[in-house]
C-alpha positions in Angstrom: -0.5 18.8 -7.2 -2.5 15.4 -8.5 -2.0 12.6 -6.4 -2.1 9.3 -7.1 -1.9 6.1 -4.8 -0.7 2.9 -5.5 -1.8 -0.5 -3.7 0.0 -4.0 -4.2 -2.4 -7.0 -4.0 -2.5 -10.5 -5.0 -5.5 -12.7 -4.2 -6.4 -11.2 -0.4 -10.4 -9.5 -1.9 -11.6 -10.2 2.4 -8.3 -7.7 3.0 -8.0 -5.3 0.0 -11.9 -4.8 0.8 -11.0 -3.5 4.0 -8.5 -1.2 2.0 -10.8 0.5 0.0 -12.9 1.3 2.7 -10.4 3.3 4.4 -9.3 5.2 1.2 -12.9 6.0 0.3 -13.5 7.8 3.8 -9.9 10.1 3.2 -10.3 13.3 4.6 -8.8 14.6 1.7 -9.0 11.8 -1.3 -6.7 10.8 -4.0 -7.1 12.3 -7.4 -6.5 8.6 -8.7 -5.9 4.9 -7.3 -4.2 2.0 -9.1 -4.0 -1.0 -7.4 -1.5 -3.3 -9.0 -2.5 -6.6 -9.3 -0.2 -9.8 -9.5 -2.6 -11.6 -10.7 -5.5 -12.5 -8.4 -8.6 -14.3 -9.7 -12.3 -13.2 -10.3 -13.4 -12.4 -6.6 -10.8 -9.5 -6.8 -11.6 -8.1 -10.1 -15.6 -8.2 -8.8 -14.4 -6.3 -5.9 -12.5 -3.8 -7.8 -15.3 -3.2 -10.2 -18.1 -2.6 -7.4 -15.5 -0.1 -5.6 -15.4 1.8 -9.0 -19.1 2.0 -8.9 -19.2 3.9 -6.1 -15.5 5.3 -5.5 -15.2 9.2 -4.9 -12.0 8.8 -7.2 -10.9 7.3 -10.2 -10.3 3.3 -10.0 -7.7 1.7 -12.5 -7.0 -2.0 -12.0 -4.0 -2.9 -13.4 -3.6 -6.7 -13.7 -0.4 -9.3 -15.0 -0.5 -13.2 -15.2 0.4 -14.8 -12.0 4.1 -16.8 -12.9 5.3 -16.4 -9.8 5.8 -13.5 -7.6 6.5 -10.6 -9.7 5.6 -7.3 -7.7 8.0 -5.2 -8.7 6.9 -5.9 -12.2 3.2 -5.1 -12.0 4.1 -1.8 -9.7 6.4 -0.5 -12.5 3.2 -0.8 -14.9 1.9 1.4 -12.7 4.1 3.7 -12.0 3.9 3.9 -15.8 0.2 4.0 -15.7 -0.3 6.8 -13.5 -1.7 10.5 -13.9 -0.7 12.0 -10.2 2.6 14.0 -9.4 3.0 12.6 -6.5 2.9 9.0 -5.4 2.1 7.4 -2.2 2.2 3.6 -2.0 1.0 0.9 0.6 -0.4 -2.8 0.5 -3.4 -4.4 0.3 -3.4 -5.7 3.5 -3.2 -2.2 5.2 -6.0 -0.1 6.3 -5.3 3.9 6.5 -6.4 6.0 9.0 -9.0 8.8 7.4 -6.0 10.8 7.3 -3.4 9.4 5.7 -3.1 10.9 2.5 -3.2 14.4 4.0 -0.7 13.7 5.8 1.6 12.7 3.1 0.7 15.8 0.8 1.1 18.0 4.2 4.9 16.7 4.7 5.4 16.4 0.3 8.6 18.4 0.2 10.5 18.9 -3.4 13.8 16.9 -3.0 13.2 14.3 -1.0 10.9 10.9 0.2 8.2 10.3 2.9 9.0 6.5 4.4 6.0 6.0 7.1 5.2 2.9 9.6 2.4 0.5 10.7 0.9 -0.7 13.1 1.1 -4.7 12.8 -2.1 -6.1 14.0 -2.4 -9.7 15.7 -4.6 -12.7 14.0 -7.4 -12.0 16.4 -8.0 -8.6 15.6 -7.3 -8.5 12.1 -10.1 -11.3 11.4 -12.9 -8.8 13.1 -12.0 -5.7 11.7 -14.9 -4.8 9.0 -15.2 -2.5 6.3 -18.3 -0.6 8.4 -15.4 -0.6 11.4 -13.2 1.1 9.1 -15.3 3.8 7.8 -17.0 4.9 11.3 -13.0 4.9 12.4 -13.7 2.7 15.4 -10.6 0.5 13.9 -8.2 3.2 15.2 -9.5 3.5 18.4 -6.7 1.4 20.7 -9.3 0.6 23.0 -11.6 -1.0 20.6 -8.4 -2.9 19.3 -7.5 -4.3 22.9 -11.4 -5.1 22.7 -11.3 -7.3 20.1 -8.2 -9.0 20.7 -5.6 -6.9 20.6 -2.6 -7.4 22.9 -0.6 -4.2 24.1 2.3 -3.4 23.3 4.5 -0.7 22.7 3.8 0.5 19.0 0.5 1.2 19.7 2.0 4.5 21.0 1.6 5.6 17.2 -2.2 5.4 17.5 -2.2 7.1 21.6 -0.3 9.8 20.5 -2.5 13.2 20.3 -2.0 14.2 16.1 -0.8 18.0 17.2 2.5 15.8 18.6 2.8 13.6 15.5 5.1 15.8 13.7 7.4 16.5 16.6 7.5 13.0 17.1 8.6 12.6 13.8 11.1 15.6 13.3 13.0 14.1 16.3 13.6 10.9 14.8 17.2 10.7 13.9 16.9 7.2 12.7 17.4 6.7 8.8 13.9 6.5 6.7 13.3 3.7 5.5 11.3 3.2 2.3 8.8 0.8 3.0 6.4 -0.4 0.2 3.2 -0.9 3.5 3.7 2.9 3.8 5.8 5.9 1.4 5.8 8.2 -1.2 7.7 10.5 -3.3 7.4 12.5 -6.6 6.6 10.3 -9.6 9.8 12.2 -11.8 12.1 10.8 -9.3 11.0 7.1 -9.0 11.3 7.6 -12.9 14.6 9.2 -13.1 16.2 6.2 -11.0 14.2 3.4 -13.0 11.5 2.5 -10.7 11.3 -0.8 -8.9 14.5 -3.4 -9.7 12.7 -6.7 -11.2 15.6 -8.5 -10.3 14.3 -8.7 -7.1 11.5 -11.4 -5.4 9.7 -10.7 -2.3 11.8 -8.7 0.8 13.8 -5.6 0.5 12.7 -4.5 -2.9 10.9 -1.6 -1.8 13.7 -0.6 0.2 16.2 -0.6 -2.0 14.2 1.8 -4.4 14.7 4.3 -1.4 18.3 3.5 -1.2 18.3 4.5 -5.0 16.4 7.6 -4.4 18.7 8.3 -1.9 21.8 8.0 -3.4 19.6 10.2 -6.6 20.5 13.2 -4.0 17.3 12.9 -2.4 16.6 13.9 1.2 14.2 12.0 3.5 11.8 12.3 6.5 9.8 10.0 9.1 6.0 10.3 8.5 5.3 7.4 10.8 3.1 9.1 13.5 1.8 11.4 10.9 0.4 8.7 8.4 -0.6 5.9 10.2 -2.1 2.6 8.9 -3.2 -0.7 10.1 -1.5 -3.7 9.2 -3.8 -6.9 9.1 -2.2 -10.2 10.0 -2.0 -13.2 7.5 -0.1 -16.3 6.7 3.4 -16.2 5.4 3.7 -17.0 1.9 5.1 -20.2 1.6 6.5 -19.9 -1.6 8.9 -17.4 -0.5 12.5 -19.3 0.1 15.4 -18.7 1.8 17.6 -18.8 -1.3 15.3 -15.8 -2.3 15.5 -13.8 0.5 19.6 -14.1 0.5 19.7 -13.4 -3.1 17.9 -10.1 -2.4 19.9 -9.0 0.5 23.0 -9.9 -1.4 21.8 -7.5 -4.6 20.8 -4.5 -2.0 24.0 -4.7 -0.1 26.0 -4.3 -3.8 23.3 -1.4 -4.4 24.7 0.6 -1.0 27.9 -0.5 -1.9 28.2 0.9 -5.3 25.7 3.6 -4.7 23.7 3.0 -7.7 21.0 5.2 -8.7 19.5 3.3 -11.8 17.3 0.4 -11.5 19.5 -2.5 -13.0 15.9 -4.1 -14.6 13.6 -1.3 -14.0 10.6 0.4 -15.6 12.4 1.0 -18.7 12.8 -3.1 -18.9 8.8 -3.7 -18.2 6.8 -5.4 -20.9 3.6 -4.9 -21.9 1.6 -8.1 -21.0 -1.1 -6.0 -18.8 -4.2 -5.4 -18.3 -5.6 -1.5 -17.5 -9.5 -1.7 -16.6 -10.2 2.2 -16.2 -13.9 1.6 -16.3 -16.2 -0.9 -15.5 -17.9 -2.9 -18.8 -21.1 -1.5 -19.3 -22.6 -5.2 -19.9 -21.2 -6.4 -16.3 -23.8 -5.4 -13.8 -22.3 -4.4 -10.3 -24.3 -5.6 -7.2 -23.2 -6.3 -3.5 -20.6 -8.9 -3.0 -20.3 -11.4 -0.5 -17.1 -11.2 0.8 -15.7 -13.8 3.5 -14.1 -12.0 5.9 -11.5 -14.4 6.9 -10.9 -18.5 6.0 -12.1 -19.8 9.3 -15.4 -17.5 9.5 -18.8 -17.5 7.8 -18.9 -14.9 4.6 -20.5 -11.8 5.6 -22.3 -9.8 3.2 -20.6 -6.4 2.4 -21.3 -3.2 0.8 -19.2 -2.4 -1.8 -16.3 -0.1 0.0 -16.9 3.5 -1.5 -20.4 3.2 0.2 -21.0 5.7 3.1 -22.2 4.1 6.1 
């Protein structure tokens, strides 16, 4: 089974650098990773390009104009771009525990859809976190957390909780699975079969209602969130994002459960072309280190590229 991950970002290279660094230290790595790109500028694609150097796995950067936010878009051109049989997708403001893709190919089951959790981290913590803290797994220590800002509370139970308990935990979770785009995965034939992502939809429930799709497909489901944990780093809301939007989009998901629709009403078939795949870095672009700020309000910190062992 070929695996490939998929990882939304748009303009966040002092947060997707912290993403790479906890995929390159998997204990059991991708055999591919596309990160779909709404459009972010230069810093980004530098980043991106000096991962590649380095990466254990294949890097393909697949890129669209920004006009506006148009995930659903950009992760259908990858969904089209990619090589694995089996997807697992996330953000580029998460960080993944070093085993996070064994867990989802552990729990990959014919038939049905993994829909996993985070851990949202506070602005204090999430601004100290560094890729070097990633890679040595410090990051997931709780302790180190409450250390460096952290406040308790009661979610961090995900990260307390010994990993021999993690599947019980799970298997006793009666509540439905929810597929969230942070943390999730299926087979790539069946987010084909229903259409992929709907491109009707803006930011907020649009990874959800591909699971509702999958769901009504005749899938089955299962809890993975104390089995594949990731970090979630704090950042400002986008203020572009509008009430009318958010409405619109619960209004189109609640006519999806209602009708139990399978297909994608604007889905991958629907996607245009007007991409960009970068498989391999130009030969004339020499990669060196990048100095990558690690947050707005602190100095920029100097940074091996992610797929670096430290």
């Amino acid at each position: 089974m070929r695996t490939s991950v998929i990882i939304s970002t748009f303009d966040k290279p002092e947060y997707l650098c912290r993403t790479l660094a906890g995929l390159a230290h998997q204990v059991v790595l991708p055999d591919e990773l596309l990160i779909a790109d709404d459009g972010s500028g230069e810093e980004t694609r530098d980043l991106i390009r000096a991962f590649r150097a380095t990466a254990p796995f294949p890097v393909v950067h697949v890129r669209q104009e920004h006009i506006g936010w148009r995930k659903c878009r950009i992760m259908n051109a990858c969904l089209r771009e990619s090589r694995g049989d089996y997807l697992i997708f996330s953000d580029g403001d998460c960080v993944h525990r070093w085993d996070w893709v064994r867990a989802h190919i552990r729990m990959a089951r014919p038939g049905r859809f993994l829909g996993g959790g985070d851990l949202r981290l506070n602005a204090a913590v999430s601004h100290r976190i560094t890729a070097e803290d990633v890679a040595s797994r410090r990051a997931f220590s709780p302790w180190w957390l409450m250390r460096n800002g952290m406040k308790w509370r009661r979610s961090m139970v995900k990260i307390l909780l010994p990993r021999f308990l993690a599947p019980v935990t799970d298997a006793i979770n009666f509540t439905a699975t929810r597929f969230g785009g942070s943390n999730a995965s299926c087979w790539r034939e069946d987010a084909l079969r229903v259409g992929g992502f709907d491109e009707r939809f803006g930011w907020g429930k649009e990874d959800a209602e591909l699971g509702f799709r999958l769901r009504h497909s005749g899938l089955s489901s299962r809890h993975v969130r104390y089995n594949a944990i990731c970090l979630h780093l704090d950042h400002p809301r986008d203020t572009t994002i509008t009430r009318e939007t958010v409405d619109r989009n619960f209004a189109m998901l609640a006519q999806v459960r209602a009708e139990r629709r399978i297909r994608a009403e604007l889905g991958i078939e629907q996607t245009g072309n007007d991409h960009v795949v970068e498989r391999e870095n130009p030969t004339a672009v020499p990669v060196q280190r990048l100095r990558v700020a690690q947050t707005a309000s602190t100095p920029a910190a100097e940074v091996e590229p992610p797929g670096v062992a430290v």
